[in-house]
Biopython code that builds the backbone (N, CA, C, O; Angstrom):
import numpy as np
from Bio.PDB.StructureBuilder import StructureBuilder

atoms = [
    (1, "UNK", "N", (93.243, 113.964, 71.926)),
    (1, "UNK", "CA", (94.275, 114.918, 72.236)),
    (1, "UNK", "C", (94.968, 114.498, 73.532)),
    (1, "UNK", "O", (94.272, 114.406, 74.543)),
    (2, "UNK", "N", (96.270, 114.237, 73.594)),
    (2, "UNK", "CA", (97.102, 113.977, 74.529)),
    (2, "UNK", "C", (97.148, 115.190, 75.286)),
    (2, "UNK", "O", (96.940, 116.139, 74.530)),
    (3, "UNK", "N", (97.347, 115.568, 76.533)),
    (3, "UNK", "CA", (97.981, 116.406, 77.571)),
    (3, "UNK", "C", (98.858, 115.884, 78.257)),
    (3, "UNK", "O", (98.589, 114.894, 78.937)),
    (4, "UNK", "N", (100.392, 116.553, 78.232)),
    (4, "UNK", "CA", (101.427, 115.953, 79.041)),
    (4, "UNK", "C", (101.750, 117.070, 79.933)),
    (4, "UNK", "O", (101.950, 118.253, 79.657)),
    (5, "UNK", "N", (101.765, 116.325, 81.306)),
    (5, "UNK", "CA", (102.484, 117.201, 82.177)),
    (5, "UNK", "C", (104.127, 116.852, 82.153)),
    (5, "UNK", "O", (104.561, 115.789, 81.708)),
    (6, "UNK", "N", (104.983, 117.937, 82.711)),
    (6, "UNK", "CA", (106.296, 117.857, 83.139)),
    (6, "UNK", "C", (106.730, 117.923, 84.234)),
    (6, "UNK", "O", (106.525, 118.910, 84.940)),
    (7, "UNK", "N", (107.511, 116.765, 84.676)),
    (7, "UNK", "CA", (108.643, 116.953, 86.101)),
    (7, "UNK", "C", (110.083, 117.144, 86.164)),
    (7, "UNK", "O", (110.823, 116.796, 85.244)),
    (8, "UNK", "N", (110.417, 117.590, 87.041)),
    (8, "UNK", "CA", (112.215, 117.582, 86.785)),
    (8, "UNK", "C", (112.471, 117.040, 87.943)),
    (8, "UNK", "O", (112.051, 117.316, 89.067)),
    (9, "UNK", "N", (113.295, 116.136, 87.521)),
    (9, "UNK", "CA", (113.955, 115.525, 89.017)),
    (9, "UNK", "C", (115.217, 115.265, 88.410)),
    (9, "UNK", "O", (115.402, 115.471, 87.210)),
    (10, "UNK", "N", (116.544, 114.595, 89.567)),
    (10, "UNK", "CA", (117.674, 114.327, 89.394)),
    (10, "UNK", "C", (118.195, 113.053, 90.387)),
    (10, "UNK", "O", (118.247, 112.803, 91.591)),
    (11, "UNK", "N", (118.519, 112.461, 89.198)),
    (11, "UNK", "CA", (119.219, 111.168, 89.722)),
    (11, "UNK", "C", (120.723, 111.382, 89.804)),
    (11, "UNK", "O", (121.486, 112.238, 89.357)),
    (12, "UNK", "N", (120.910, 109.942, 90.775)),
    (12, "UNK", "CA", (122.379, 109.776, 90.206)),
    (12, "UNK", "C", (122.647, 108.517, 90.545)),
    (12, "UNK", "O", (121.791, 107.690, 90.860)),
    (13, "UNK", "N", (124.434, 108.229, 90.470)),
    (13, "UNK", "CA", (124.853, 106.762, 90.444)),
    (13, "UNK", "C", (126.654, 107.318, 90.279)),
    (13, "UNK", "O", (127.318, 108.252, 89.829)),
    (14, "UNK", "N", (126.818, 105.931, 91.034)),
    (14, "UNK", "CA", (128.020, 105.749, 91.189)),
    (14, "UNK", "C", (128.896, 105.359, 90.214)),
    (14, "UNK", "O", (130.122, 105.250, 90.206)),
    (15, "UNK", "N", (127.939, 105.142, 89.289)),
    (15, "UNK", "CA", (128.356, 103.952, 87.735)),
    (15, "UNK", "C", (129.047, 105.158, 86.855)),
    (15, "UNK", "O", (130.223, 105.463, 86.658)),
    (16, "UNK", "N", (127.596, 105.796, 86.344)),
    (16, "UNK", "CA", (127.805, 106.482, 84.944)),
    (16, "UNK", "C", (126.333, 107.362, 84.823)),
    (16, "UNK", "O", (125.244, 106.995, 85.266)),
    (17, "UNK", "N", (126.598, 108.481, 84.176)),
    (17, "UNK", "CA", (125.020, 109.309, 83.890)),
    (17, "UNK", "C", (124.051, 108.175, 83.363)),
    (17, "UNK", "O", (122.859, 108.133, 83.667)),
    (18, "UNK", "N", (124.655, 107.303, 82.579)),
    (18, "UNK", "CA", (123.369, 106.350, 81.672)),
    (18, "UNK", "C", (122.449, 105.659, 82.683)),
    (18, "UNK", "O", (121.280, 105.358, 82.442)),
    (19, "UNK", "N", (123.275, 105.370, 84.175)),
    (19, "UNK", "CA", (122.826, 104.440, 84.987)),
    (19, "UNK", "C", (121.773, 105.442, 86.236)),
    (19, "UNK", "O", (120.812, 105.096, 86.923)),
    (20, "UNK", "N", (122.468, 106.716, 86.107)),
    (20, "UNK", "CA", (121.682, 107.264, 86.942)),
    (20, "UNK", "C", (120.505, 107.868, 86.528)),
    (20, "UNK", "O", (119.709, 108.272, 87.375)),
    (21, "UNK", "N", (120.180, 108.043, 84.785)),
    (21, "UNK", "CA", (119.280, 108.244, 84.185)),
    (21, "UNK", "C", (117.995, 107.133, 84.218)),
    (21, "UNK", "O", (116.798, 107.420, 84.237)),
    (22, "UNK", "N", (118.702, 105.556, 84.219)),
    (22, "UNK", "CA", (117.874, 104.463, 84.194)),
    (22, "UNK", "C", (117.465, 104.410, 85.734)),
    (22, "UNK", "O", (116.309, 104.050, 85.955)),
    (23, "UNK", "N", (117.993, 104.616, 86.447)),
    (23, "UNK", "CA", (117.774, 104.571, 88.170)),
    (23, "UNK", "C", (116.418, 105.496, 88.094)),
    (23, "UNK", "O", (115.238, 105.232, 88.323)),
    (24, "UNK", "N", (117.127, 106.755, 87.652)),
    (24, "UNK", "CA", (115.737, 108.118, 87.890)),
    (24, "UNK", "C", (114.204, 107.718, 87.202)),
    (24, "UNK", "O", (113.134, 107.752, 87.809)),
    (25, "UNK", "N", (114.374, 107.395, 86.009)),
    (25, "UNK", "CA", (113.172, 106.651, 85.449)),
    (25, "UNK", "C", (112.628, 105.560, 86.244)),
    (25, "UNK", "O", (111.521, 105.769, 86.740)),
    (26, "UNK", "N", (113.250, 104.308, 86.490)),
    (26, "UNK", "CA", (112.689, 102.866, 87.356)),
    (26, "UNK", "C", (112.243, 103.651, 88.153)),
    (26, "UNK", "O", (111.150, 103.919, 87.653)),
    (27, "UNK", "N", (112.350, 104.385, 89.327)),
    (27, "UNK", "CA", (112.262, 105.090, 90.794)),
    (27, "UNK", "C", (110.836, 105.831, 89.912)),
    (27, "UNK", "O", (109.817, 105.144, 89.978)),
    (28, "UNK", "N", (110.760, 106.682, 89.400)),
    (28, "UNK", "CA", (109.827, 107.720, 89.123)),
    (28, "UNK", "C", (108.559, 106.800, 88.659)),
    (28, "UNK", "O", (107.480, 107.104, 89.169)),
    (29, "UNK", "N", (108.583, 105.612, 87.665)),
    (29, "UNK", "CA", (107.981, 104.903, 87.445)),
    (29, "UNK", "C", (107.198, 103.948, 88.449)),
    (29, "UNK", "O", (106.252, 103.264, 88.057)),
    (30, "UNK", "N", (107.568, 103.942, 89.542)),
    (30, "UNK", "CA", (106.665, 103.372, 90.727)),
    (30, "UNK", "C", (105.486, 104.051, 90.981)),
    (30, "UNK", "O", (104.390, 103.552, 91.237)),
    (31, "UNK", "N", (105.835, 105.442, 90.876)),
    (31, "UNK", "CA", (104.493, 106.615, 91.388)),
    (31, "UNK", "C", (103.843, 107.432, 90.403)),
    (31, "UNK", "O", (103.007, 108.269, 90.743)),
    (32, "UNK", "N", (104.196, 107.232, 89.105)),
    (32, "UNK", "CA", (104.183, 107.705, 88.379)),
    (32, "UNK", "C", (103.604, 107.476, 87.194)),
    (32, "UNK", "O", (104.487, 107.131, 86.408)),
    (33, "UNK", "N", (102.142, 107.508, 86.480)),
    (33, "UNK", "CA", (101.575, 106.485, 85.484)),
    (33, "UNK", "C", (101.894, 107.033, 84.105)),
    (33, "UNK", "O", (101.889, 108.263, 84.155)),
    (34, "UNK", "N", (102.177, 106.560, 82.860)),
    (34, "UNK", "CA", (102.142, 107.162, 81.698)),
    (34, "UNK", "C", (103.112, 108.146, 81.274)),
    (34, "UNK", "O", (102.996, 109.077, 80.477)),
    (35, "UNK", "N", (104.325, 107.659, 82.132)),
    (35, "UNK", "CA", (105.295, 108.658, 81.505)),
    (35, "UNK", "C", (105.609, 107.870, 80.161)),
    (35, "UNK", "O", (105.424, 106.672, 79.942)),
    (36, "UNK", "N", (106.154, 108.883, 79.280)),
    (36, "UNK", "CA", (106.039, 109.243, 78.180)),
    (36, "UNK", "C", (107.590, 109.090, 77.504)),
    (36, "UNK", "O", (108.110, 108.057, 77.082)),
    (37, "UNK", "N", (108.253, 110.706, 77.547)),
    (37, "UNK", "CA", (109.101, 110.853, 77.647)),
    (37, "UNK", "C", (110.148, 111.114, 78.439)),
    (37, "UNK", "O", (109.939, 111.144, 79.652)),
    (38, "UNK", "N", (111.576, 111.374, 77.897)),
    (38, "UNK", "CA", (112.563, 112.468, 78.809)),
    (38, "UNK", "C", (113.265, 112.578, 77.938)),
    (38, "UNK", "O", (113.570, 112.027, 76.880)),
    (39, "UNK", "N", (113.673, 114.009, 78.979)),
    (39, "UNK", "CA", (115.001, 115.180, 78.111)),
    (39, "UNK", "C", (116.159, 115.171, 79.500)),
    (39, "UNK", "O", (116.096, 115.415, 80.705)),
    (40, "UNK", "N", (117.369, 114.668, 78.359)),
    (40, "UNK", "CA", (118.539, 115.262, 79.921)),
    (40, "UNK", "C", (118.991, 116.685, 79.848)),
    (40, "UNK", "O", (119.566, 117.103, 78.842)),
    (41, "UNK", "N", (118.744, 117.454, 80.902)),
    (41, "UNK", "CA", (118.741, 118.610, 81.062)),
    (41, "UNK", "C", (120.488, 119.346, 81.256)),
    (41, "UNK", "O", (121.121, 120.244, 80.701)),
    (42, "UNK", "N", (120.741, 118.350, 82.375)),
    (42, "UNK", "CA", (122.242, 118.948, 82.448)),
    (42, "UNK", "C", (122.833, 117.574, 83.290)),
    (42, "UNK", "O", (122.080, 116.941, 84.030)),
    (43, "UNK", "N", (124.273, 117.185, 83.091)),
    (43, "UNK", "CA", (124.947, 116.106, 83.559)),
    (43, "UNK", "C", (125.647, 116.646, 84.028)),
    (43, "UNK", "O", (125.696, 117.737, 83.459)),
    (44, "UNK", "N", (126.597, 116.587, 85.117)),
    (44, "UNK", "CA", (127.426, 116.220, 86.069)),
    (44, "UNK", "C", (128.253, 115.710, 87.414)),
    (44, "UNK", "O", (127.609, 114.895, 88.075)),
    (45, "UNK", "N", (129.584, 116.049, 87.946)),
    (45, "UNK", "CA", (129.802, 114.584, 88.254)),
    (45, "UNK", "C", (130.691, 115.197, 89.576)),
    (45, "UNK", "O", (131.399, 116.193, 89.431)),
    (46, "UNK", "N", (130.589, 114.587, 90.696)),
    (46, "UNK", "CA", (131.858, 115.088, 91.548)),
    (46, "UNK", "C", (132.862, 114.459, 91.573)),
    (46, "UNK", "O", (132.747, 113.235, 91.642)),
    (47, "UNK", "N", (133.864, 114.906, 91.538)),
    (47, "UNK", "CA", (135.568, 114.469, 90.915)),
    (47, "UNK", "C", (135.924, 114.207, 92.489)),
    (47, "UNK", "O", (135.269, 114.778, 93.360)),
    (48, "UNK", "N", (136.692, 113.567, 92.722)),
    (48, "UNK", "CA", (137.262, 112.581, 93.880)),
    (48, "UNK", "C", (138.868, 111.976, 93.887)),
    (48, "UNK", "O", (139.234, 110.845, 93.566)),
    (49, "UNK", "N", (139.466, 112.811, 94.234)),
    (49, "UNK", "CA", (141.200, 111.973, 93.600)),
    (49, "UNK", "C", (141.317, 111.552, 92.509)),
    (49, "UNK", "O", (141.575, 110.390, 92.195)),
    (50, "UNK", "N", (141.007, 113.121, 91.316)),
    (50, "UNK", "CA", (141.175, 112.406, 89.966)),
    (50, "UNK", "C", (140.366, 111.829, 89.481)),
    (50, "UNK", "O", (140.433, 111.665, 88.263)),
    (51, "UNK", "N", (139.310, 111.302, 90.197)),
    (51, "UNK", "CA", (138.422, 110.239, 89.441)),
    (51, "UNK", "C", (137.321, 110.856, 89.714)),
    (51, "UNK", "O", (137.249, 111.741, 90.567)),
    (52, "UNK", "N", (136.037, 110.314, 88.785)),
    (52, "UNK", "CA", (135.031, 110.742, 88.886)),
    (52, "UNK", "C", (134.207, 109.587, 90.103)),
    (52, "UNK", "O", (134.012, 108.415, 89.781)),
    (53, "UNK", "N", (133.762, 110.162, 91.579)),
    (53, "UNK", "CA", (133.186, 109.364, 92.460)),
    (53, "UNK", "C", (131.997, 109.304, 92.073)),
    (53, "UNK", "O", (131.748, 108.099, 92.016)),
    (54, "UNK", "N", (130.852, 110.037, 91.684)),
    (54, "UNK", "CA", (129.217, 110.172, 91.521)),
    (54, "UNK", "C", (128.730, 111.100, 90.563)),
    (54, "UNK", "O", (128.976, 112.300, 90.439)),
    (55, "UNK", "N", (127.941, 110.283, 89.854)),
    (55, "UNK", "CA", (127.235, 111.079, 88.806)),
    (55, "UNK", "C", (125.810, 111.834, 88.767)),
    (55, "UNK", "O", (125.034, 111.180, 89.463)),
    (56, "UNK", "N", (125.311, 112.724, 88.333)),
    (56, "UNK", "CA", (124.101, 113.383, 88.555)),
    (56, "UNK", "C", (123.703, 113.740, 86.846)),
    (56, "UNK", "O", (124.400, 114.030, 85.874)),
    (57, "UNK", "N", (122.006, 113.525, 87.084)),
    (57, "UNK", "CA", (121.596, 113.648, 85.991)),
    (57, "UNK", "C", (120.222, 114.518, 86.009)),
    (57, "UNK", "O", (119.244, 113.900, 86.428)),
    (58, "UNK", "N", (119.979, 116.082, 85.548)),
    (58, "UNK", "CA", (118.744, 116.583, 85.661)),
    (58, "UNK", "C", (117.665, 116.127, 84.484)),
    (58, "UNK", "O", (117.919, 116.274, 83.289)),
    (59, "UNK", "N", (116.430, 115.553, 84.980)),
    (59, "UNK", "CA", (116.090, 115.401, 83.864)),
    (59, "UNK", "C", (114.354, 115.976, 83.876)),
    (59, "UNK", "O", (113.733, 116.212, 84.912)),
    (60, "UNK", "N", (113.746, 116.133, 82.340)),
    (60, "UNK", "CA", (112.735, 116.731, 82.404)),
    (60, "UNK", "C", (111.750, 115.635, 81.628)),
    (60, "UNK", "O", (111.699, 115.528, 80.402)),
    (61, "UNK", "N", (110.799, 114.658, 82.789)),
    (61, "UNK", "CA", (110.280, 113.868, 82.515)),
    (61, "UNK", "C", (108.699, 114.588, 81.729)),
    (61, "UNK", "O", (108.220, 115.721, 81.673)),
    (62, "UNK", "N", (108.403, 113.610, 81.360)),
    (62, "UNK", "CA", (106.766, 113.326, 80.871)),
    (62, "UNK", "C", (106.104, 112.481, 81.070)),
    (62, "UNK", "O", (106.338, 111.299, 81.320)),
    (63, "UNK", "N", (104.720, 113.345, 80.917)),
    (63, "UNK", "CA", (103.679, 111.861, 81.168)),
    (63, "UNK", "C", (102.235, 112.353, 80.834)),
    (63, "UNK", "O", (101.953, 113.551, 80.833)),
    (64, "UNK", "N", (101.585, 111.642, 80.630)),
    (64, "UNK", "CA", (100.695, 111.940, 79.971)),
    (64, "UNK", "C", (99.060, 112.012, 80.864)),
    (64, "UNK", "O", (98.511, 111.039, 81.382)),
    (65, "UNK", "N", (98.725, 112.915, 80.851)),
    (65, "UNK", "CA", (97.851, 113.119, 82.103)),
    (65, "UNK", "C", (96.422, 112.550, 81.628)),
    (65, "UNK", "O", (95.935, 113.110, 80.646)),
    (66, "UNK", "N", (95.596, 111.349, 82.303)),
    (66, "UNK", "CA", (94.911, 110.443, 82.040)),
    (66, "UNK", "C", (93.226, 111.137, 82.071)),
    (66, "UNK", "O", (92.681, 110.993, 83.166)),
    (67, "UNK", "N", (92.700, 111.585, 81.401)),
    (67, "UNK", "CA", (91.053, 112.753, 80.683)),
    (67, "UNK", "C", (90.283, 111.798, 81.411)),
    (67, "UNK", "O", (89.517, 112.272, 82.250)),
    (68, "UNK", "N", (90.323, 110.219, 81.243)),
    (68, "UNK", "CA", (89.262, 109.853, 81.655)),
    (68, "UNK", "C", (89.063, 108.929, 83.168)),
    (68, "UNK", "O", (88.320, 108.013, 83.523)),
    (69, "UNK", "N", (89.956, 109.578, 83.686)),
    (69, "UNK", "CA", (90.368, 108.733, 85.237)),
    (69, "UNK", "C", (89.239, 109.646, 86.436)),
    (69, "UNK", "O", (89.047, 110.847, 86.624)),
    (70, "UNK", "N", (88.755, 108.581, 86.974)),
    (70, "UNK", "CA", (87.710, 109.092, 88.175)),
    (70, "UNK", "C", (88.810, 109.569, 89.170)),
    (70, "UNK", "O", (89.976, 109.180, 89.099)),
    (71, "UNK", "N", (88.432, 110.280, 89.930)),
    (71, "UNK", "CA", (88.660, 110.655, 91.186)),
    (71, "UNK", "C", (88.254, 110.609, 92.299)),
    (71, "UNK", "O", (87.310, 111.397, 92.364)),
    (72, "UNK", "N", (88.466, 110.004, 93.499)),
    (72, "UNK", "CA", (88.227, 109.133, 94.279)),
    (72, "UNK", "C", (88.035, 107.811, 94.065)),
    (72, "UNK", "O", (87.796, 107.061, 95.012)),
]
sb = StructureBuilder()
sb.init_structure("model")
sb.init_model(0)
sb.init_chain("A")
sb.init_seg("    ")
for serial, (resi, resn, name, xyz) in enumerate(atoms, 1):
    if name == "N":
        sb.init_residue(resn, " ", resi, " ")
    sb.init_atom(name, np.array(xyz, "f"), 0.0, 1.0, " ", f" {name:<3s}", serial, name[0])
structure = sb.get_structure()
């Protein structure tokens, strides 16, 4: 039986949501063992002279919490 816990965090990027989604994962994945999945929660972007300057991405990660890991 799997047990997954959930996090929400939010990335972003100057690029595009896709990039600030891949940013938020790489980054979370340093500290983070056995994530699993993700869900994008909500996207958006701050507008800048017409243009879109920065993107933001909420997202609701997974991971799978490890039964047989010692502690300490």
């Amino acid at each position: 039986m799997d047990i997954k816990k959930h996090l929400m965090i939010t990335g972003n990027s100057t690029v595009s949501w896709k990039d600030a989604i891949v940013k938020a994962i790489a980054e979370a994945s340093k500290s983070i063992d056995y994530l699993s999945e993700v869900k994008i929660i909500e996207q958006r972007a701050i507008i800048d002279g017409g243009k879109i300057s920065e993107y933001f991405v909420d997202l609701d990660l997974s991971f799978v919490i490890d039964l047989n890991r010692k502690n300490g």
